[in-house]
N, C-alpha and C positions, 0 to 999 in steps of 0.2 A: 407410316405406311410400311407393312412388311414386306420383307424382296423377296424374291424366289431366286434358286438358282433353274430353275427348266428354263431354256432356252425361248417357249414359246409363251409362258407367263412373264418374263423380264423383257418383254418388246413391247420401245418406249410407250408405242399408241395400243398395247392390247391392251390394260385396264386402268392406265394413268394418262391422264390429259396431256399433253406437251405445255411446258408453262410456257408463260406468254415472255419475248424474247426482251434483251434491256430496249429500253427506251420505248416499248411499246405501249400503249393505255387498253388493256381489257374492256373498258366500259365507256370507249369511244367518246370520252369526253375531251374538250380539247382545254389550254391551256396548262400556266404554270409549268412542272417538267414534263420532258418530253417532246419539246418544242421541235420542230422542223423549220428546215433554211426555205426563203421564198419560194416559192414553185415547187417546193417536191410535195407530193402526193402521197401520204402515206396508205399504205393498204388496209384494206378493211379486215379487222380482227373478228376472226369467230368465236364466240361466245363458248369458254372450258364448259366441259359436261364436269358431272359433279363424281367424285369419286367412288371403286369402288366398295363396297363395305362388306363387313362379313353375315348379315341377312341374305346380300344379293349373292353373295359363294354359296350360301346352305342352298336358297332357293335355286339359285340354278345348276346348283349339281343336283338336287333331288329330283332338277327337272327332266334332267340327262340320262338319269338314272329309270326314271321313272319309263323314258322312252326305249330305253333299252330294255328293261324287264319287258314292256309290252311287246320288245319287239320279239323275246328270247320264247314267251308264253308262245305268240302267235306260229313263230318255224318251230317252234317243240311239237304243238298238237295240227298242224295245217299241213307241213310239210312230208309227202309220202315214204315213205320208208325206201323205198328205189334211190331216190334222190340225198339220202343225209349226206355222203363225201359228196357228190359235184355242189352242194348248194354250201357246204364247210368248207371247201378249197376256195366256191367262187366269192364270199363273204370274203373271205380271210386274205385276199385278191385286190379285191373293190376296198374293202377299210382300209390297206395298207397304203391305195392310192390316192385314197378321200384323206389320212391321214397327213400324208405328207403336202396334198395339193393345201390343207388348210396351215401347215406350221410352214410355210414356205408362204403363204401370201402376207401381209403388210397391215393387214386388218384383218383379225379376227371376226368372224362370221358364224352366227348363233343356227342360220340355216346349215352352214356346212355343220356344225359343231354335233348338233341332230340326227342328221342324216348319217353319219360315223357314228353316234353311239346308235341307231337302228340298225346298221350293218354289222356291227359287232354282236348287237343283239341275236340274229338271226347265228352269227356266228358261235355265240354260245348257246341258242339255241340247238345246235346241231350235235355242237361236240359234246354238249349233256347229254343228247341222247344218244354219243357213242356210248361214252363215258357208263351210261345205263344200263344197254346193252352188256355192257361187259362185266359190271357188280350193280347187283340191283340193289337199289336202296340210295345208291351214295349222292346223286345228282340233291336228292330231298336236303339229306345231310348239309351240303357246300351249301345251297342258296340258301337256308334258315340261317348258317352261321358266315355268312358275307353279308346277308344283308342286316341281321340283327349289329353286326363291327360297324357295319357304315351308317347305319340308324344312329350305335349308340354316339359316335364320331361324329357324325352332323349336330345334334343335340347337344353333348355336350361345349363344341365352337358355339354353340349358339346361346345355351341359357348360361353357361358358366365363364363365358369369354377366357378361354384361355390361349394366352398367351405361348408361343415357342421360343422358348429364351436358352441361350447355351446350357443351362443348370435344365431344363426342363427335359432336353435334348439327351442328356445324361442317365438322367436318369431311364427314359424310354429305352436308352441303348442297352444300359447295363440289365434291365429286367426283362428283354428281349432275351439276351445271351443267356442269362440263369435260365429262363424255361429253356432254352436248349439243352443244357449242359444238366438241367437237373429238371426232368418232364414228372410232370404230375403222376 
């Protein structure tokens, strides 16, 4: 299982089962180890969910993703031209709350999880169309080439299983810094 360092991916219960503690039997059978003294009553074990995988990362980032484009479409063409700063301030407002109400609870929540990428959506729905307004053309630009990286990114985690190993890590670092230092 790979670790994350985000603080809100490496909490124990968001995508890793708590294993089951010493001496306890998972499959509530009794016998042989794990025996208890007369009278104590062991407590009833809940049955592990079965682990994350990386189909269920693709599928439910593009699910995330997917809610958030619909939400960025919907405040791009719905939203009246009066309102783009209050409805860009009050998004950017509301996600920062939904944000932090969801990395601060104890259980990850697929409803909150949504609901934050539809408010953000709205949120770049807004500031594209500042963004618009002020160099026409570019908004087109960013979303073809954000979402073709996170297309080709989900894809290849998914048909070519790749792995993030220190040597892997290296090399992204270093061919990062050369496009900087030497731009096409």
């Amino acid at each position: 299982m790979l670790r994350s360092s985000n603080p809100i991916l490496s909490k124990q219960d968001a995508f890793t089962p708590a294993a089951p503690q010493y001496d306890q039997n998972p499959y509530s059978q009794t016998g042989g180890y794990g025996q208890y003294p007369a009278g104590y009553q062991q407590a009833p074990v809940e049955p592990l969910e079965g682990r994350m995988t990386f189909d269920d990362v693709v599928t439910k980032t593009a699910l995330t993703i997917g809610v958030l484009i619909i939400a960025a479409a919907l405040a791009w063409w719905f939203v009246p031209d009066g309102l783009y700063f209050p409805a860009l301030i009050a998004s950017g407002l509301i996600g920062f709350i939904v944000v932090m109400f969801v990395a601060f609870r104890r259980k990850v929540s697929p409803g909150l999880v949504l609901l934050y990428a539809a408010i953000e959506g709205v949120f770049i729905g807004m500031i594209s169309k500042v963004f618009e307004s002020l160099y026409d053309g570019i908004v087109v630009q960013a979303v073809i080439g954000t979402f073709a990286a996170a297309a080709v990114t989900l894809a290849a985690y998914k048909f070519f299983n790749i792995r993030v190993t220190p040597k892997f890590r290296k090399v992204v670092i270093i061919a990062t810094i050369s496009l900087k230092i030497f731009p096409a």
